[in-house]
N, C-alpha and C positions, 0 to 999 in steps of 0.2 A: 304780660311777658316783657315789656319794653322797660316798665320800672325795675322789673329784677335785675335786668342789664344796665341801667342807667348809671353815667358815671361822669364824672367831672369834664369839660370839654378837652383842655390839655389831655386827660388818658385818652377821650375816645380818638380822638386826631391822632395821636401816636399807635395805639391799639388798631385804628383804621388803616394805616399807611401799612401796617406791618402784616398784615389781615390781608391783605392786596398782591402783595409782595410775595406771603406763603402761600397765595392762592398757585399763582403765576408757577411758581416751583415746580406746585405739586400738575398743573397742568400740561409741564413741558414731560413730567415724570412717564403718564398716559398716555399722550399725545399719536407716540407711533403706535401700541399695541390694538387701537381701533383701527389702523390701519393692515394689519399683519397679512389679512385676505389679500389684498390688492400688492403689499407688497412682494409676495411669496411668488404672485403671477410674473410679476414686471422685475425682479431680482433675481428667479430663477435658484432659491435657496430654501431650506428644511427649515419647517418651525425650529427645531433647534436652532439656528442657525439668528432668527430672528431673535430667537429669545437671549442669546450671545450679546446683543446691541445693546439689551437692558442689562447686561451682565456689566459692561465694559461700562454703561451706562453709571451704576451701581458703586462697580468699581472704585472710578475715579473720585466719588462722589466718597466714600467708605476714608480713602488713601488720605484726601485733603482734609478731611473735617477737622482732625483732632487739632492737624496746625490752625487751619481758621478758629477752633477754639481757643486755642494759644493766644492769639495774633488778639482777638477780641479782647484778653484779656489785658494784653499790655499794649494795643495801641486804641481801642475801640470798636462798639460793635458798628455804628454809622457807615465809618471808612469801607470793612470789612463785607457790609451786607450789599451795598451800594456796588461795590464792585463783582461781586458773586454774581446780582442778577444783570449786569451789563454781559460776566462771560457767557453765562448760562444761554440768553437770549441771541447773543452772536452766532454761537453753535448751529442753533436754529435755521437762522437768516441765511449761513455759508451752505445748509443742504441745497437747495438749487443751484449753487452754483460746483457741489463734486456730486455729484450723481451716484458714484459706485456704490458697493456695497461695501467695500473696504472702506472708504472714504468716510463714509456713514460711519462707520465702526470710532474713527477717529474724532471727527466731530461729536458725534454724543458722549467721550472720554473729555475734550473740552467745556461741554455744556455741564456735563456731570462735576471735571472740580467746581464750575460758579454754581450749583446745586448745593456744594458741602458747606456755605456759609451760611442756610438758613437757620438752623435749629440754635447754634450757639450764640448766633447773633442775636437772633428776631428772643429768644427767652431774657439774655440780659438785658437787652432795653424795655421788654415790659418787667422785668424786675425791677428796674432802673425806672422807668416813667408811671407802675399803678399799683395805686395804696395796697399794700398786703392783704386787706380783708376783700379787696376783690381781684384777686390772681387766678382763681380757682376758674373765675367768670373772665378775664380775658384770655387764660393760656384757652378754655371753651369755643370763646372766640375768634383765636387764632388756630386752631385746631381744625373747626367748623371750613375757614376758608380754605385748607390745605383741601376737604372733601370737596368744597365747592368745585374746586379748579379739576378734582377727577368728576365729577359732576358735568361738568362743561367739556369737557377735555372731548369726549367719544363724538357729541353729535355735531359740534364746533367742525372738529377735523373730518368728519365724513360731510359734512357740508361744503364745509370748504373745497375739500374730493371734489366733488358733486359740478363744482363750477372752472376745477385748475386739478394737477396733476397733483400728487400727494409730495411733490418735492415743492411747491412752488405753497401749497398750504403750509409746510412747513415751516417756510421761510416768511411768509405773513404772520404765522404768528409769533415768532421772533422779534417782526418787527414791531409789532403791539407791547411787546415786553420790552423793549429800549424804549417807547414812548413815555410807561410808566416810572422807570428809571429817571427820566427828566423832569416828572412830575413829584418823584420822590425827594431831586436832589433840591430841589425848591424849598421843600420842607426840609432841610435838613436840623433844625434845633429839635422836631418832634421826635427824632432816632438819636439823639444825644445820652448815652449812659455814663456821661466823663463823674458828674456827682459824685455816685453810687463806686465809681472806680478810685476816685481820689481819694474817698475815705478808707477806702478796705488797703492803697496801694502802702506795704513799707517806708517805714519816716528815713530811714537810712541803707548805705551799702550794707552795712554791715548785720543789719536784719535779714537780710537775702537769702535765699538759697541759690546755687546756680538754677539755670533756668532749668537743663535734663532733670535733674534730681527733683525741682521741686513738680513739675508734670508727673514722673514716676511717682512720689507721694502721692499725689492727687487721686489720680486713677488706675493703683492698686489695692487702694482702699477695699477688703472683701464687699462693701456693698455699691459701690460704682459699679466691680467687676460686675455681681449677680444683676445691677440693673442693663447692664451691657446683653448679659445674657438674654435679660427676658426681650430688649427689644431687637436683638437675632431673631428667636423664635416670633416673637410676633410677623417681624418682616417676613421672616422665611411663611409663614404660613400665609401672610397674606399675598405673597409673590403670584401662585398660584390664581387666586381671583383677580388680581390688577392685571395680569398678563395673559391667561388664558383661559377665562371664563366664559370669554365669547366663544372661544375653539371648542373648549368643552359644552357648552351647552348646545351648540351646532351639531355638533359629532352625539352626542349623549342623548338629547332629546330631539334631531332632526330638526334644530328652531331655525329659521333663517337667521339672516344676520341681522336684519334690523329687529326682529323678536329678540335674540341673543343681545345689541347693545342694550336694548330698550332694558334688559334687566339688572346687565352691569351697571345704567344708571337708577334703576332705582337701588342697588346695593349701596352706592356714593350718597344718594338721598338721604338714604335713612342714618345711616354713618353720619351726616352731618349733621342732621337734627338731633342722632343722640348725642354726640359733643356738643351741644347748645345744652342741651337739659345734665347733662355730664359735669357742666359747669357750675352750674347754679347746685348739684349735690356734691361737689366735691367742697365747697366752702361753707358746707354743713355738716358733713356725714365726717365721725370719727372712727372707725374701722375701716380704711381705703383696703387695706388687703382682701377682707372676706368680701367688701361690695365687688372690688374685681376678679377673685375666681368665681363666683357666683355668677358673675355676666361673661367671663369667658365659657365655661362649662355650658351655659343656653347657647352660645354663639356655637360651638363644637358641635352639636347637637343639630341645632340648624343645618348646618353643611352635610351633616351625615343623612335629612332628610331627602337633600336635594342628591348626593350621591345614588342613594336606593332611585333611585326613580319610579314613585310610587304615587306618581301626580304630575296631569298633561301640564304642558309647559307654561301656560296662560296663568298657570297656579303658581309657577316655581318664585314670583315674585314675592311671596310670601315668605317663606322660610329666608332667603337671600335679604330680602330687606330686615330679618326678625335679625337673621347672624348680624347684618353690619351695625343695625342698631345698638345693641348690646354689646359690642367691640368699642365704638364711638362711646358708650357712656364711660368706659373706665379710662379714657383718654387723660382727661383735667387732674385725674386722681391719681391717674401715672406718673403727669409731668410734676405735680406736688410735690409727691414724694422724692423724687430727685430733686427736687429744687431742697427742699428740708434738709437732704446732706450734704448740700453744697458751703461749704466756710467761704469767709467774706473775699469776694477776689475770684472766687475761682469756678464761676457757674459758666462762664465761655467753654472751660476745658472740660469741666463735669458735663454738660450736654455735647457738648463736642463730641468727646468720648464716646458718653451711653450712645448715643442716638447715631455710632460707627456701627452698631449693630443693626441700625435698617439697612444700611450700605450692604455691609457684609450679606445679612439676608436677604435683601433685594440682588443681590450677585449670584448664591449661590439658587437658590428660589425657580426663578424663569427655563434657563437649563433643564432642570431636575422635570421640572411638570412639560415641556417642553417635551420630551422624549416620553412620557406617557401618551401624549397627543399624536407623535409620529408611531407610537407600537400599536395604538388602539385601546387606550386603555380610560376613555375621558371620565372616568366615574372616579378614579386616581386623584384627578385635581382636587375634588373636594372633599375627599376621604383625607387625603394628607396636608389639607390646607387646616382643617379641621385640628386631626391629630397632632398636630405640631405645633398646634397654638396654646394646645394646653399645657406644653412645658412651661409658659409662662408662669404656671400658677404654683408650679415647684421654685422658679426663679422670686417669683414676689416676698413668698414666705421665708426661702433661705436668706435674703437681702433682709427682711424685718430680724429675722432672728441676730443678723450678721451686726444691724445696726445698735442691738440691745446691747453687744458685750464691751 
């Protein structure tokens, strides 16, 4: 396995920094909803209400991206990424010291814009720093640590619980993420995409487009839009298990809580290990679209087992680990093909763009499942987490057909 991944030193240092970086993200992304129990007690507010934070959370993150795609593209992704997770981890750090719950609301809207510069930064520097014929196996690998950091995220912060107040964990791991920040900005030639920018940038004014116009080209392109689409639905469906799959499995199957995270981590597990093996088939396999309705439709499927409740809870790690697995393998094969339409210059704003639809999804998502949890209805979560992800497979195909004409 380690020769499959093997790669020149310069990628893997670059690929490793950036790997770290989207772990971090994706861990500040989790971080509260392992908390929701504890915080509902000590806040005195409705699951909706919690799931509102990841809204706002979502939001900001959604609002910012496309300019940090922008910004990536005509000033760099280094400057851009570097400074994302400096806001991102601040956000964190300033919970202990406003406590409210209004406050909260505010701070995760700060943490969430330094959130929107991963996607469009961290793609064009491994576009920019590893050889083409292994992209498939780093976007894999950058992908893998996005699960790690939900992975880590659940038992980290109820540990943390465990020995300080959920504001004061908070703000620890904030400060773990500005430490990284300094170890990153050390490295700074390994996040250099200027190369790969300088050749694709206009030899004159007069080549130019204004800058409105030429973004509007960009990402009105019919298969931008359809990939924008599918990563809405995917977000929105996956909103549902990153946020409330502890609630529901609590309420649904009577699990405690630590039976309920113990499973939400092995969903992240498996997720990760299949974007590792996701990678390694995406720089093989020539029909990305049929491999990924084929692994979404198993993943749908999956979820609808766990809805039925048709097996004690000790089981449910089964199907939950089978869904996230086959979610994760069409990861590497997803970001290809967005990468594939991308013209020279302009993969800041094309992922920027597409990947405003996790934003958008992750806003609208939490809410929605959120008010299933408060009517009683937990078998909801997984039924429509499910249902919703299959739009994606209408969106793949419309973008393939889009990109033929």
């Amino acid at each position: 396995m380690a020769s499959v991944f093997a790669m020149p030193r310069k990628e893997l240092k670059s690929v490793g920094l950036i790997a770290v970086g989207h772990g971090f993200s994706h861990f500040y992304m989790l971080a509260l909803p392992p908390l929701f129990p504890i915080m509902r007690a000590d806040l005195d507010v409705s699951w909706t209400a919690l799931g509102l934070i990841i809204t706002v959370y979502s939001v900001a993150t959604g609002i910012a991206q496309l300019p940090a795609g922008i910004l990536v593209d005509r000033i760099g992704a280094r400057p851009v990424l570097l400074a994302g997770l400096t806001i991102q981890a601040v956000g964190f750090v300033l919970v202990a010291l406003f406590p409210s719950y209004w406050s909260l609301l505010v701070l995760m809207f700060i943490s969430g814009v330094g959130n929107s510069v991963f996607h469009p930064a961290d793609y064009a520097i491994l576009a920019a720093r590893v050889g083409t014929e292994r992209q498939g196996r780093a976007f894999g690998i950058h992908i893998f640590s996005g699960y790690a950091g939900w992975v880590v995220a659940p038992p980290a912060m109820l540990f943390m619980v465990s020995l300080w107040d959920w504001r004061i964990a908070c703000s620890i791991s904030g400060i773990i993420g500005l430490l990284f920040v300094a170890v990153a900005a050390l490295s700074y030639d390994s996040l250099n995409d200027a190369e790969v920018r300088g050749k694709t940038k206009p030899d004159t004014a007069g080549e130019k487009m204004s800058a409105m116009k030429e973004t509007l080209s960009i990402i009105t392109t019919p298969a931008v839009l359809l990939f924008f689409a599918f990563f809405l639905a995917l977000a929105t469906g996956s909103a549902g298990i990153m946020s409330f799959a502890i609630v529901g499995l609590m309420e649904l199957y009577e699990a405690s809580k630590e039976m309920a995270t113990a499973q939400l981590t092995a969903y992240f597990a498996a997720a990760a290990i299949g974007v590792l093996i996701g990678g390694v088939i995406a720089d093989k396999v020539q029909n990305h679209e049929k491999f990924t309705a084929i692994s979404i439709f198993a993943s749908a499927a999956f979820l609808g087992l766990i809805a039925l409740k048709i097996m004690p809870i000790a089981y449910v790690a089964i199907p939950m680990a089978a869904s996230a697995f086959t979610i994760g393998l069409i990861s590497p094969s997803r970001d290809l093909l967005v990468r594939n339409t991308c013209a020279p210059g302009t993969i800041g704003t094309v992922f920027g763009f597409v990947t405003t639809g996790f934003s958008v999804g992750a806003a609208i998502g939490p809410p929605v499942f959120g008010m299933f949890a408060d009517i009683g209805m937990p078998e909801m979560i997984f039924w429509l987490s499910g249902g919703i992800t299959l739009l994606c497979v209408v969106s793949i195909y419309a973008a393939k057909a889009a990109t033929k004409r």
